[in-house]
N, C-alpha and C positions, 0 to 999 in steps of 0.2 A: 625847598631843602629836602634832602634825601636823609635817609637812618640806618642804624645797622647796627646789630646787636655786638655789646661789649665783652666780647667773650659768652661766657655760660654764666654771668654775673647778673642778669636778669633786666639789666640798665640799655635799654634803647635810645641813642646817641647819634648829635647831628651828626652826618659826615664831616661837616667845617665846628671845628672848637672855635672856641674862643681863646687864644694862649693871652694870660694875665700878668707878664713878668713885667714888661714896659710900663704898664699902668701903677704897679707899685711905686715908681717915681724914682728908682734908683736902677746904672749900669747903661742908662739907655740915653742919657742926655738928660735934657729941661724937660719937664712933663707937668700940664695941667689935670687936676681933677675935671675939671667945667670937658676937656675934649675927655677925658676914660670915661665919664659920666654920657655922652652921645654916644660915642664907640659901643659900651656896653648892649644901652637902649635899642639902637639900630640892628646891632649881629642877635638881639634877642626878638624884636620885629619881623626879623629877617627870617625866623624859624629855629636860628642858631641853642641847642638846649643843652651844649655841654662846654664848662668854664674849668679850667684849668688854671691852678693858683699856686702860693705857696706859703708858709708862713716866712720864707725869708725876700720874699719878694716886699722889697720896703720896709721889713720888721717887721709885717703884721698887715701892711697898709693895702694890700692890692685885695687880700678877705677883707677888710673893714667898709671898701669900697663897694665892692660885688654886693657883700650885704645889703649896704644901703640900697641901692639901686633896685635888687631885688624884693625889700620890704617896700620901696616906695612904689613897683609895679603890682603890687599884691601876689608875687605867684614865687615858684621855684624853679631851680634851675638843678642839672645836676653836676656837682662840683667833685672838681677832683682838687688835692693839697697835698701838701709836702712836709715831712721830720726832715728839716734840717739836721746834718753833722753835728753832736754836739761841740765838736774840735774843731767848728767851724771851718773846714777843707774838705772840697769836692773832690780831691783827686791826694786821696791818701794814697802813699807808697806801699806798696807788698810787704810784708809784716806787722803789718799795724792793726789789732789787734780788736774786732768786731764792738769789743765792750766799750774802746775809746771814742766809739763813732755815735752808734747807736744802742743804749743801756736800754732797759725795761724802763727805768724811770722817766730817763730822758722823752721818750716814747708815749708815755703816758702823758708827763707834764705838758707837752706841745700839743697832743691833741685836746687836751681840755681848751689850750688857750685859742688852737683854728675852731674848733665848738664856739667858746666866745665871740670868735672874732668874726665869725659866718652867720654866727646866729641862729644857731640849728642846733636840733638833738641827735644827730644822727651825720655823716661823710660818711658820701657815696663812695670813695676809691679812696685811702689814705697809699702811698706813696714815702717810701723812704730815698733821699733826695740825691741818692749817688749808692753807688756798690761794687766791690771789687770779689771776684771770682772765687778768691780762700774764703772769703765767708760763708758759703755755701757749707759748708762744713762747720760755722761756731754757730748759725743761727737757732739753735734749740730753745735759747732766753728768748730770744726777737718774737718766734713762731708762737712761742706760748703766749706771749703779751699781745700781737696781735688775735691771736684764736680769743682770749678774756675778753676781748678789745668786741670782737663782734658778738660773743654771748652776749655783753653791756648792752649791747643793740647802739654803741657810739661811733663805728664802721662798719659798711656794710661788704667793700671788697678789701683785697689788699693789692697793691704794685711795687713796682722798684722802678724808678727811673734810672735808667743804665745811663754809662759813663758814655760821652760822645763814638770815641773808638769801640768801644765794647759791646755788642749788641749780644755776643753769646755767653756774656760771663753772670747769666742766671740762669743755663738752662738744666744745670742738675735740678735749681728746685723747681723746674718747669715738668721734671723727669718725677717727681716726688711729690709732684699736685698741690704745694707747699704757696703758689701764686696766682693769681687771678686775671693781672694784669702788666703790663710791660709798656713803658713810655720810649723809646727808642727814636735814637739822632737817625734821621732818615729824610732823604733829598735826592735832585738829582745830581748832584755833585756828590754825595757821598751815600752808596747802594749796596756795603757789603752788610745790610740784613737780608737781603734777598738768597744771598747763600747761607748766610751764618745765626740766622734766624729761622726766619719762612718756612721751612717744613719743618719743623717741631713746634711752633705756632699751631700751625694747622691741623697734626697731628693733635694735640691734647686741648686744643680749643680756645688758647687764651687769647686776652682783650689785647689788642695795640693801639697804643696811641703813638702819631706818627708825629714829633716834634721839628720845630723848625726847616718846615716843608720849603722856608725862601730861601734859607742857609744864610739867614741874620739878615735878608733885603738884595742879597746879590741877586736872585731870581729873582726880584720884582721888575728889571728891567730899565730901572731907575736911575743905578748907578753908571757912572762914566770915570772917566779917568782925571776930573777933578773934584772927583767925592771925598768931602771930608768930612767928620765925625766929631760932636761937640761935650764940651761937659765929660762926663762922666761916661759915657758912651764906649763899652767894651772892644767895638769891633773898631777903635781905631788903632787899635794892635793888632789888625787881626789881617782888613782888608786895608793895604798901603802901599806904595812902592811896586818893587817887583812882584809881590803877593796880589795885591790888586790887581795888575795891568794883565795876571795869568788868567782872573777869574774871568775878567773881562772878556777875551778870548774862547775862555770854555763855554760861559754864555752865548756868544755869537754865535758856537755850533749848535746849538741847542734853539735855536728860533725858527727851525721850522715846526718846530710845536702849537706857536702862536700864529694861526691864521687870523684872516683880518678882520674877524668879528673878535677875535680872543685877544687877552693881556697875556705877556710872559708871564705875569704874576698866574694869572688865573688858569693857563695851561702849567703849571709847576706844581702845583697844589691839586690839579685833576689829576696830575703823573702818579701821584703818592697813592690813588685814592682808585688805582688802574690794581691794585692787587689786593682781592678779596682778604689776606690775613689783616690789613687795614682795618682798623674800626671807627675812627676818626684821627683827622690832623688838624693841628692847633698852632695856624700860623699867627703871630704877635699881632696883634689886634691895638693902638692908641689913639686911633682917631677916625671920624665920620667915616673918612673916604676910603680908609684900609677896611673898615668893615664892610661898608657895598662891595667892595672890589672882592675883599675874600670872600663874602658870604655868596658872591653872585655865583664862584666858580660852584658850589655843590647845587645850583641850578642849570647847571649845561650839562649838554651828552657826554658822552663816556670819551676818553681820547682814543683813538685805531691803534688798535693790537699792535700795527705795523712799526708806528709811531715809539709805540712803549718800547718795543723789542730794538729800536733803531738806540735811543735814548742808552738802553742799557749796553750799546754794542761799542758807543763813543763813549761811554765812560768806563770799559774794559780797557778802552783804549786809550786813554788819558785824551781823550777828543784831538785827537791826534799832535797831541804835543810830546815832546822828548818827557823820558820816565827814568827817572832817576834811581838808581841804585845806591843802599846807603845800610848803614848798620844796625839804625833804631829808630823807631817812628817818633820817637817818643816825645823830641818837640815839633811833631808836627798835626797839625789841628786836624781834624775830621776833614772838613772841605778840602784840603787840598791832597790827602791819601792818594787819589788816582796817579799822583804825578811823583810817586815814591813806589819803590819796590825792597823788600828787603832781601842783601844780600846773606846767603845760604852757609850757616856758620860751618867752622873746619869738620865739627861733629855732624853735623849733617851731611855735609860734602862724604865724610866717610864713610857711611851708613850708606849712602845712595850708590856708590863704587865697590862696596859689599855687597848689596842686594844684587849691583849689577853682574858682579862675577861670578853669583852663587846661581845666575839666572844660565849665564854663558857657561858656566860646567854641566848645569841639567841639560842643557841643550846639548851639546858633545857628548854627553853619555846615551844621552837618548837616542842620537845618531849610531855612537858605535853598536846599541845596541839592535837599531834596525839594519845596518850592513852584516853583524856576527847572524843574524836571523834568515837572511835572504841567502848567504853563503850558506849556510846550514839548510835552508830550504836546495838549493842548489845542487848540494855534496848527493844528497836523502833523491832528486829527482835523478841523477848521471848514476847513482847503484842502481835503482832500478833498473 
């Protein structure tokens, strides 16, 4: 297992996390403690030294697990967690108002309870668990309760797990030194942090944590087109029907990644981990064979430059499927953005037909003025 610093946060982190949401037992289907309890153990064996959790992963249950496992091994791990929404919704609408989401209180009271439920005096990365771009501007309660928060010595960094679509809607307080870290939707089915991120990353030095590097199991190489989804398991709204049978497709261009010592899984997960602003990726971890298989990739070579640059060339290009144009993304999920464009509203259209005109009269005037110059050079050379 390879490491990499988390930022300027001082936390040296496996390349391969360990993502904890499936093992909390809820959104993912039927799940045993007995397999999160191996999975754990194994990706920790393995070298794996950074777990990714959340207090709403289960209500509680996926820290109360980690805990255990971790006191029964005698040692620690470094754990990153989550303030749920107090209003319980990840994807609050534009007006909604920072104090409804996330209060000073609310803030306080949750960390005391992942404190309890971890079993520690101290989290590594506390993590507020969704964020919309206006709050950038109400967060003065937030920032002061976190700054108390690590005087207490009861956090030691701060993050924002950004919205699936959203990778730049933190980056004033990225601009304002205000965050430490950044968990961000990032795959090779969905790559607009590479533009919309990536250099102000790197610029001001903050942590990335690269989430759902499979794009929920579509990269693991697994799926076919009679994969079904059981239980409570979110992604059976998600990958289905014509939705499914795209992804399918987009995968198929994508396997010259895995040569024939490699997993699709395990070259998908090398892909994310192909751009130094990376600090670790935390693909969902619930059993034995998902932990060898992820933990293995942060033991192979690095993937060809050639390879990365090809990856990101088919996915400008919706891997070469038809891109649809449309007026709002809005019910459309991160994984499948490549195959949407949005069409360029009447206010923009006109702005772009203004600039253009204003571009085509400097030019005409700048002509007439080098013909009135040259004739005037002319006139001045025939008196002579």
């Amino acid at each position: 297992m390879r490491y990499r610093w988390l930022g300027t946060t001082g936390l040296y982190v496996s390349e391969i996390g360990f993502g904890a949401w499936a093992i909390g037992g809820s959104m993912w289907g039927p799940q045993d403690d007995f397999y999160s309890r191996q999975a754990l153990h194994q990706a920790l064996n393995m070298g794996c030294n950074f777990i990714d959790t959340a207090l709403a992963y289960g209500n509680g249950h996926s820290e109360r697990l980690i805990a255990s496992v971790l006191q029964e091994r005698g040692e620690r791990a470094i754990i990153a967690t989550k303030v749920r929404p107090k209003n319980l919704n990840w994807n609050n609408s534009v007006g909604t108002p920072l104090e409804d989401v996330f209060s000073a209180e609310s803030i306080q009271d949750q960390v005391e309870t992942s404190l309890r439920n971890l079993k520690t005096e101290c989290i590594d990365v506390l993590q507020l668990h969704t964020w919309n771009r206006e709050w950038n501007d109400q967060c003065s309660s937030v920032l002061k309760t976190i700054a108390e928060l690590k005087q207490a010595g009861k956090i030691r960094a701060f993050g924002i797990s950004l919205k699936d679509k959203e990778p730049n809607a933190a980056n004033e307080l990225i601009q304002w030194r205000q965050v430490d870290v950044l968990q961000v939707f990032f795959n090779l089915l969905y790559q607009e942090p590479i533009s919309k991120l990536f250099p102000i990353l790197k610029k001001y030095k903050i942590g990335m944590i690269a989430r759902v590097p499979l794009a929920f199991g579509a990269l693991s190489g697994r799926f076919n087109a009679q994969t079904i989804f059981l239980g409570d398991d979110h992604r059976k709204n998600l990958y289905r029907g014509s939705s499914l049978q795209e992804t399918l497709l987009k995968v198929k261009k994508l396997q010259f990644l895995a040569a024939s010592s490699k997993s699709m899984a395990e070259t998908a997960i090398q892909w994310t981990l192909a751009y130094p602003e990376v600090s670790t990726t935390i693909p969902g971890i619930r059993n034995l064979r998902q932990a060898i298989d992820n933990c293995k990739a942060g033991e192979l070579p690095p993937l060809k430059d050639s390879w990365v640059r090809k990856a990101e060339k088919l996915y400008n290009n919706n891997f070469g499927r038809p891109i649809q144009t449309i007026d709002s993304t809005a019910a459309i999920h991160a994984v499948f953005m490549s195959g949407f464009k949005l069409r360029a509203s009447k206010k923009h259209k006109s702005a772009k037909i203004k600039t253009r005109s204003s571009k085509i009269k400097k030019t005409v005037k700048r002509k007439r003025v080098v013909k009135i110059h040259k004739k005037k050079g002319s006139i001045k050379k025939k008196h002579k």
